[in-house]
DRENRO-287570 format. One record per residue (C-alpha): x, y, z; residue number from 1. Coordinates in nm, 4 decimals, always signed. Layout:
<guvex <X, Y, Z>, NUM>
...
END
This chain:
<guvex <-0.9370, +4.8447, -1.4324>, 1>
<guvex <-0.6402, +4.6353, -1.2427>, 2>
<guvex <-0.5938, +4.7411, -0.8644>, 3>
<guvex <-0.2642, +4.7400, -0.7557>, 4>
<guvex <-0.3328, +4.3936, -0.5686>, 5>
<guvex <-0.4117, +4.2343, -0.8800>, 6>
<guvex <-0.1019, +4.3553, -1.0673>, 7>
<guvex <+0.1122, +4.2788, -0.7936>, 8>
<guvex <-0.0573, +3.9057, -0.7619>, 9>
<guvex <-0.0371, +3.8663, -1.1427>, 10>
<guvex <+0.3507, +3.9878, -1.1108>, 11>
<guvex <+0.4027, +3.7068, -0.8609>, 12>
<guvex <+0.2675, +3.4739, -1.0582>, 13>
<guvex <+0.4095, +3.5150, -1.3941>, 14>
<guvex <+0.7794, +3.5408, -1.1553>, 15>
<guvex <+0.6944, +3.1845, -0.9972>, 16>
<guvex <+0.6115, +3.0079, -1.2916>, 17>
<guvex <+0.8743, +3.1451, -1.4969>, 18>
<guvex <+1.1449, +3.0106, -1.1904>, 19>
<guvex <+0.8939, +2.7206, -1.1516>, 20>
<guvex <+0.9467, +2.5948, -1.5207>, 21>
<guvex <+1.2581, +2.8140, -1.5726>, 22>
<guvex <+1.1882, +3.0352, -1.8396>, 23>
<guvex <+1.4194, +3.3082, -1.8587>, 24>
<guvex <+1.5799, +3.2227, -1.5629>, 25>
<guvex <+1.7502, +2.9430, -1.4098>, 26>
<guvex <+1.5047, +2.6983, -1.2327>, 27>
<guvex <+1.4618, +2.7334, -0.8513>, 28>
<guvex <+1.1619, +2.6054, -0.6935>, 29>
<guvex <+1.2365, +2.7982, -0.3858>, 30>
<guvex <+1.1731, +3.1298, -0.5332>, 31>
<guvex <+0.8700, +3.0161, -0.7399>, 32>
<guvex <+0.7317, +2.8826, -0.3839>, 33>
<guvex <+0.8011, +3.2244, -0.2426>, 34>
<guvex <+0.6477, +3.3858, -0.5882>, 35>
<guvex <+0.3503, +3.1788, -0.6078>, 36>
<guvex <+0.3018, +3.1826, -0.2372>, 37>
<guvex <+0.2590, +3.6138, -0.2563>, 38>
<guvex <-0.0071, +3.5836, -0.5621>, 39>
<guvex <-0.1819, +3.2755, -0.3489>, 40>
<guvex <-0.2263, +3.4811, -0.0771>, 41>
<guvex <-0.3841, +3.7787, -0.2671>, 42>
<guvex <-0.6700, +3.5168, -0.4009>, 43>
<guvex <-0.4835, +3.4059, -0.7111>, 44>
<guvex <-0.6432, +3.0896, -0.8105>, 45>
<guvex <-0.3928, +2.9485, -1.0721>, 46>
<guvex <-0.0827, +3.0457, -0.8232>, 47>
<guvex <-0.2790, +2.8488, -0.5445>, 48>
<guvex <-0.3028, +2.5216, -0.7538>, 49>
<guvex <+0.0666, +2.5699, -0.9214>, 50>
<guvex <+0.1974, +2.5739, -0.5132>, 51>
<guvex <-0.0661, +2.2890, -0.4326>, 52>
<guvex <+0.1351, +2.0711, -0.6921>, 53>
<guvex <+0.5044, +2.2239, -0.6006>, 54>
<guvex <+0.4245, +2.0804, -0.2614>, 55>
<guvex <+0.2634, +1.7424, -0.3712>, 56>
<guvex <+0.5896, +1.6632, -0.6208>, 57>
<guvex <+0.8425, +1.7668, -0.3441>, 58>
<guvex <+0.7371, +1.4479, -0.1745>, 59>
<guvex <+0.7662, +1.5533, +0.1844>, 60>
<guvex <+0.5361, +1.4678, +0.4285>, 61>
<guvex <+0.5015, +1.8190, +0.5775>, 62>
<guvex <+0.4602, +1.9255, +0.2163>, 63>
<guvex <+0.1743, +1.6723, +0.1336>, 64>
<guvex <-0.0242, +1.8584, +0.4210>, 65>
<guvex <+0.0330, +2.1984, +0.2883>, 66>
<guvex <-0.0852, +2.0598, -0.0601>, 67>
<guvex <-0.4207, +1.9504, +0.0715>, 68>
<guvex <-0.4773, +2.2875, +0.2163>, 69>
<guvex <-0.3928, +2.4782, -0.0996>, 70>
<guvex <-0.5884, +2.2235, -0.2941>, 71>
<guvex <-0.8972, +2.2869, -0.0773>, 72>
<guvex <-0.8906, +2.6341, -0.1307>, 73>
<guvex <-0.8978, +2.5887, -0.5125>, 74>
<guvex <-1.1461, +2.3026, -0.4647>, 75>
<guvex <-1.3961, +2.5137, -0.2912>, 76>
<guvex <-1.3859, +2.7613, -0.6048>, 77>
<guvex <-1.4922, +2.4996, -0.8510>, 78>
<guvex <-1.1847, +2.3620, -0.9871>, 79>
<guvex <-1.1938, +2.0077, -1.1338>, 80>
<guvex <-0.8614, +1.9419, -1.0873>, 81>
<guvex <-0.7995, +2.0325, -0.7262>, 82>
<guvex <-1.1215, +1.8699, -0.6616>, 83>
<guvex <-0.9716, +1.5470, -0.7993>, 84>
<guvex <-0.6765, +1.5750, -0.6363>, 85>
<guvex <-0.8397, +1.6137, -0.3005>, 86>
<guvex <-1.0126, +1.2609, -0.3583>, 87>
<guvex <-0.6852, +1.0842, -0.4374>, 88>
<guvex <-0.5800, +1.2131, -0.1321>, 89>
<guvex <-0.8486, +1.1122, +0.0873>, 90>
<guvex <-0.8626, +0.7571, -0.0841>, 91>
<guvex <-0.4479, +0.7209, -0.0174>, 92>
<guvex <-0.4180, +0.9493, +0.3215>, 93>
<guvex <-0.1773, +1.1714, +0.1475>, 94>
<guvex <-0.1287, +1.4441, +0.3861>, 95>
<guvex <-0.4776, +1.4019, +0.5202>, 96>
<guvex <-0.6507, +1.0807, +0.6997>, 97>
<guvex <-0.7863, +0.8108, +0.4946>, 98>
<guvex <-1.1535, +0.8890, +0.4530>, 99>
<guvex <-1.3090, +0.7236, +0.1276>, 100>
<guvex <-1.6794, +0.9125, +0.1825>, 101>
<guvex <-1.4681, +1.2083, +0.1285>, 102>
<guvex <-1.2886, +1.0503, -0.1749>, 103>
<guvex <-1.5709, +0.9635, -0.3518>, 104>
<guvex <-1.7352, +1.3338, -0.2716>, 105>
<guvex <-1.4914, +1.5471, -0.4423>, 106>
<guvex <-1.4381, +1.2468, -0.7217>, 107>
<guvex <-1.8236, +1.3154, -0.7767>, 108>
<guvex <-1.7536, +1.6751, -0.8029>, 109>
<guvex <-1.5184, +1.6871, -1.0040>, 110>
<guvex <-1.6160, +1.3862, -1.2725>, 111>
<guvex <-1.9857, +1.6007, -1.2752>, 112>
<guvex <-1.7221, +1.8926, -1.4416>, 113>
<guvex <-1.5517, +1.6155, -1.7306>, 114>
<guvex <-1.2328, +1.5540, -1.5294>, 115>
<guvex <-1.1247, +1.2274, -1.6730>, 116>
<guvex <-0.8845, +1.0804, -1.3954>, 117>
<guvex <-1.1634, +1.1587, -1.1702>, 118>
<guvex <-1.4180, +0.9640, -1.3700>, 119>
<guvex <-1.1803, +0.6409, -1.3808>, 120>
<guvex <-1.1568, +0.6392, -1.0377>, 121>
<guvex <-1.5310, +0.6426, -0.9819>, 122>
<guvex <-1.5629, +0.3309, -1.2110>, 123>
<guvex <-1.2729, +0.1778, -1.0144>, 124>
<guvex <-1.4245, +0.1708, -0.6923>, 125>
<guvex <-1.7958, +0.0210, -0.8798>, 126>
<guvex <-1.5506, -0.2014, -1.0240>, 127>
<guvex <-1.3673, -0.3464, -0.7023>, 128>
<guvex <-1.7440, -0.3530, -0.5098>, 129>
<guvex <-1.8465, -0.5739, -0.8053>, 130>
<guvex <-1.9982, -0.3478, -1.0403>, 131>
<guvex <-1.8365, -0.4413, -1.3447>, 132>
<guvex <-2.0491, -0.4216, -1.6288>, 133>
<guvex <-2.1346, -0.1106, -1.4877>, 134>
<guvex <-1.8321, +0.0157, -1.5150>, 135>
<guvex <-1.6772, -0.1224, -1.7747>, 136>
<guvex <-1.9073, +0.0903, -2.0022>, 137>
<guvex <-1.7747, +0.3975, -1.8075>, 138>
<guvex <-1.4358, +0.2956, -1.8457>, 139>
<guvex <-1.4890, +0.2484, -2.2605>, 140>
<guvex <-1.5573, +0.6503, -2.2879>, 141>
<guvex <-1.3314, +0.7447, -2.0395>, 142>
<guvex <-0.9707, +0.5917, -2.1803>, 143>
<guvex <-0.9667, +0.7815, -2.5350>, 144>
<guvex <-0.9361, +1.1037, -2.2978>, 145>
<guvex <-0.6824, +0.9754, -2.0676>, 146>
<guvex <-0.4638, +0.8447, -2.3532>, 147>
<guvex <-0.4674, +1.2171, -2.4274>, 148>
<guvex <-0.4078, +1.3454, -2.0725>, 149>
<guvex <-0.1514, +1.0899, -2.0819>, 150>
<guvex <+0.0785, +1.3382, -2.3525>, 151>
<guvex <+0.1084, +1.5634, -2.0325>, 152>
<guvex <+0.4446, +1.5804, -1.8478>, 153>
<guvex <+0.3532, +1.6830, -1.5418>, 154>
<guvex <+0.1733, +1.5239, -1.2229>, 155>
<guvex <-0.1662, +1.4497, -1.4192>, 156>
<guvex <-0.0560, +1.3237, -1.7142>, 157>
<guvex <+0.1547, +1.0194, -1.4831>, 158>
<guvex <-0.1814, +0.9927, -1.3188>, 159>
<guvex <-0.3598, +0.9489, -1.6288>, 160>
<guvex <-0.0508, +0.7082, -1.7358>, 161>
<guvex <-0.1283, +0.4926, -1.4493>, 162>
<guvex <-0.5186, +0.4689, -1.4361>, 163>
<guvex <-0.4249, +0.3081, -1.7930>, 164>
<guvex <-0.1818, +0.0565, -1.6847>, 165>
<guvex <-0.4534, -0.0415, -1.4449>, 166>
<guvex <-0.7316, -0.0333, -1.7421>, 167>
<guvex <-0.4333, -0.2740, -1.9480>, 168>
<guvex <-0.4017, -0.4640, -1.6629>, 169>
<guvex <-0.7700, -0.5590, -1.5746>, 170>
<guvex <-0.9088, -0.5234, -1.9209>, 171>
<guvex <-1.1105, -0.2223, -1.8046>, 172>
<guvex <-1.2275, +0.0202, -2.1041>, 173>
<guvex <-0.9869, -0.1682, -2.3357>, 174>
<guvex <-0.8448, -0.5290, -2.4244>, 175>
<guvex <-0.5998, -0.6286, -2.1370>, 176>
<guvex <-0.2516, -0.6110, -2.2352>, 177>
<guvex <-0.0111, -0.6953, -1.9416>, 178>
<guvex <+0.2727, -0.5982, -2.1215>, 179>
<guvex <+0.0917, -0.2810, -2.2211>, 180>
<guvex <+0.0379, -0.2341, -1.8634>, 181>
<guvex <+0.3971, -0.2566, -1.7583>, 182>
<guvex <+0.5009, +0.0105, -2.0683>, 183>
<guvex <+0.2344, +0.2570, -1.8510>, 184>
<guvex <+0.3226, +0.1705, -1.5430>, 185>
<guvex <+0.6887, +0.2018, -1.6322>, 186>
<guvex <+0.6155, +0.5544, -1.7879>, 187>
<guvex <+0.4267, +0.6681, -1.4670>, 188>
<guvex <+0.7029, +0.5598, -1.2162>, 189>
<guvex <+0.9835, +0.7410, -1.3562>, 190>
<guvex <+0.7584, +1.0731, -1.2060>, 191>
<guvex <+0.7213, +0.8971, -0.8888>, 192>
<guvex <+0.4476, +0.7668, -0.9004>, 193>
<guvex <+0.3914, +0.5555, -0.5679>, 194>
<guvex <+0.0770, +0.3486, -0.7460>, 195>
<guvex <+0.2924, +0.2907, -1.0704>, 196>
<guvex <+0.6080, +0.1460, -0.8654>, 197>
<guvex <+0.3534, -0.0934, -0.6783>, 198>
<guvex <+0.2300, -0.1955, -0.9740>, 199>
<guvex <+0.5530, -0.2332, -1.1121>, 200>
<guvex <+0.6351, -0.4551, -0.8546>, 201>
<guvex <+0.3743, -0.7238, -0.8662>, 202>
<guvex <+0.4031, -0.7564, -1.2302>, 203>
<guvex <+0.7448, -0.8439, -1.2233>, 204>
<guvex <+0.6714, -1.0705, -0.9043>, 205>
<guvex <+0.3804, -1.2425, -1.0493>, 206>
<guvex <+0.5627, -1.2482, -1.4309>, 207>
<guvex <+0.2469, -1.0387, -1.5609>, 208>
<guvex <+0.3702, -0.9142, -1.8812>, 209>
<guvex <+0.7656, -0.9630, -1.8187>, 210>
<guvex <+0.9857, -1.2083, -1.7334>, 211>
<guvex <+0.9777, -1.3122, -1.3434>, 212>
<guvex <+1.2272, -1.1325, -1.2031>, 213>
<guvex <+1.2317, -1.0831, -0.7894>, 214>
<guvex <+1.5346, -0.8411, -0.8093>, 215>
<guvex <+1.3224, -0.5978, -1.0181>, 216>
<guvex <+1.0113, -0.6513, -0.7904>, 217>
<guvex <+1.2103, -0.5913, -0.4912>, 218>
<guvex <+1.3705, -0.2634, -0.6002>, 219>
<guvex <+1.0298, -0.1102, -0.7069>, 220>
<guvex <+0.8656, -0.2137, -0.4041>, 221>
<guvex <+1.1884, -0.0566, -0.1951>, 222>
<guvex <+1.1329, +0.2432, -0.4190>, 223>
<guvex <+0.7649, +0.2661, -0.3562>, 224>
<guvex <+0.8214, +0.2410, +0.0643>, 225>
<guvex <+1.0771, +0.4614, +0.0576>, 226>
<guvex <+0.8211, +0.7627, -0.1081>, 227>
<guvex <+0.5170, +0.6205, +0.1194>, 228>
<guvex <+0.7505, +0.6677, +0.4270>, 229>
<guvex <+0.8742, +1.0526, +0.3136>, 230>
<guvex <+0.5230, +1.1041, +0.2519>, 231>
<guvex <+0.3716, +0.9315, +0.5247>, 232>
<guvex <+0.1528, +0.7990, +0.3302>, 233>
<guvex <-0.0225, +0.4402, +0.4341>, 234>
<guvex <-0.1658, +0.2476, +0.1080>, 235>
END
């Protein structure tokens, strides 16, 4: 039998996401905030990680801190994808200090639960302290299931979009394709992705799978610093 807490916190819920998404109603983020906010207070789980991302994609450094705090909560219950999150922002110092230990413990936790993004980024770290073979056979099992996260449109699936630009781009998991890389990282940017405009970047300063083209690489890398500096965020 429902309490009245839990039908009020599932009311809240279903309001937010229906003004988060805007389904039935016209979209406005500020009233799914204040929606999920009530059911994320009474304990609702999904409403805490739906408000974790709303304040991650506003791109606001205040936000970013708020999203860590949210994500913790869900982290702490189990949940993969918080739990990954949490480790992308310790690695980056989004909203929280850099702190790579702490990266690499909730990457464990959640890649022990099948959360793909969080695998890759275990294998990238073996992979940049020299582990490669290693890793490269991690990286092989783990791309078929972030080609699929990739379908997503929201937050993970540019993640996902991004850890395989990187896979193009090295050759990790798959054969390297530069220009395949640029078609991800292209993909990933346009949902602000701060890794995906770097990336962007270099490969049109360097010429890696396009033509040269400074102009290009200057105007991602403008784009990039100008979401690092709303976010605060040092990479």
């Amino acid at each position: 039998m429902k309490t009245d807490s839990t039908a009020t916190s599932e009311g809240d819920f279903v309001k937010g996401y229906n003004y988060d998404l805007g389904l039935g109603v016209r979209t406005d983020k500020a009233k799914a905030e204040m929606h999920y906010l009530r059911a994320a207070k009474q304990g609702d789980k999904t409403a805490q990680y739906n408000l974790a991302q709303m304040y991650y994609e506003s791109g606001k450094k205040a936000d970013l801190k708020k999203a860590v705090l949210w994500w913790t909560r869900v982290a702490q219950q189990g949940d993969e994808f918080a739990q990954c999150n949490l480790g992308r922002a310790y690695e980056n110092g989004e909203g929280v200090r850099k702190n790579l230990p702490k990266a690499k413990e909730w990457y464990e936790a959640a890649a022990k639960q099948g959360e793909a993004i969080a695998q890759f980024n275990l294998a990238r770290l073996k992979a940049r302290a020299g582990l490669l073979s290693q890793a490269q056979a991690e990286f092989k099992s783990i791309v078929p299931r972030l080609k699929k996260l990739a379908l997503r449109r929201d937050a993970s699936g540019a993640s996902a979009r991004t850890s395989l630009a990187k896979c193009a781009y090295h050759g990790w998991g798959m054969k390297m394709s530069k220009q395949q890389a640029v078609k991800w990282y292209r993909s990933a940017a346009q949902k602000g992705e701060i890794n995906a405009l770097l990336g962007l970047g270099y490969c049109y300063e360097d010429g890696d799978g396009v033509r040269r083209n400074m102009k290009k690489a200057k105007h991602y890398f403008a784009l990039a610093s100008r979401l690092r500096n709303a976010r605060g965020v040092k990479i």
